[in-house]
C-alpha positions, 0 to 999 in steps of 0.5 A: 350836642347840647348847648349851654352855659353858668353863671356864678353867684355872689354866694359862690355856687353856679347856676347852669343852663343847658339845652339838649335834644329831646328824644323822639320829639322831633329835633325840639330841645328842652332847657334846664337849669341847675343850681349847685356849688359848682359846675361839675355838682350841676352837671353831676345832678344831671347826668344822674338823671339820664343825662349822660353826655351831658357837658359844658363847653364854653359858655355860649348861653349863659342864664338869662336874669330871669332863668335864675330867678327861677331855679332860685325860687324852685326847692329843688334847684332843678327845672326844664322847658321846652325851648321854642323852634323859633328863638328871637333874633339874637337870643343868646347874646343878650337878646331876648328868648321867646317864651315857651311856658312855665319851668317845670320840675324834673318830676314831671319830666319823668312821670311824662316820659314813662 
């Protein structure tokens, strides 16, 4: 199941962080974020991928300020990370997250898998 969150912007659009399963990784999860006007375009621009079962209820982990910076900064709108085995206490509600390496583009995400 995967587990995530948005967060509006001044301008109207939404950032949206989701956290799913990775396939034959061993129970590890990958974290992205989408940029897009709403919330069904993020979870459209995901499902489009390979994400099929991907949906947003609720909004237990919303974006961190500085994960959206990043898809902000990114021209597609689009990265992922690994997210680490062992997140700090509290993470998610306002703790901090562990870091885990660079955000990558989802370019790289399918060029790894096949």
């Amino acid at each position: 199941m995967a587990g995530g969150g948005w967060a509006r912007l001044p301008d109207g659009s939404v950032v949206v962080a989701l956290s799913v399963p990775r396939p034959g990784d061993g129970g590890r999860r990958a974290r992205f974020l989408v940029h897009a006007a709403n919330r069904a375009r993020a979870l459209t621009r995901l499902r489009n991928l390979g994400l099929r079962a991907v949906y947003l209820r609720g909004n237990a982990e919303p974006p961190t300020p500085d994960e959206i910076t990043a898809v902000l900064h990114h021209p597609d709108g689009l990265v992922w990370r690994p997210v680490p085995c062992a997140e700090a206490p509290g993470a998610g509600h306002g703790g901090t997250r562990v870091e885990s390496g660079f955000w990558r583009p989802v370019g790289a995400l399918r060029r790894s898998a096949g």
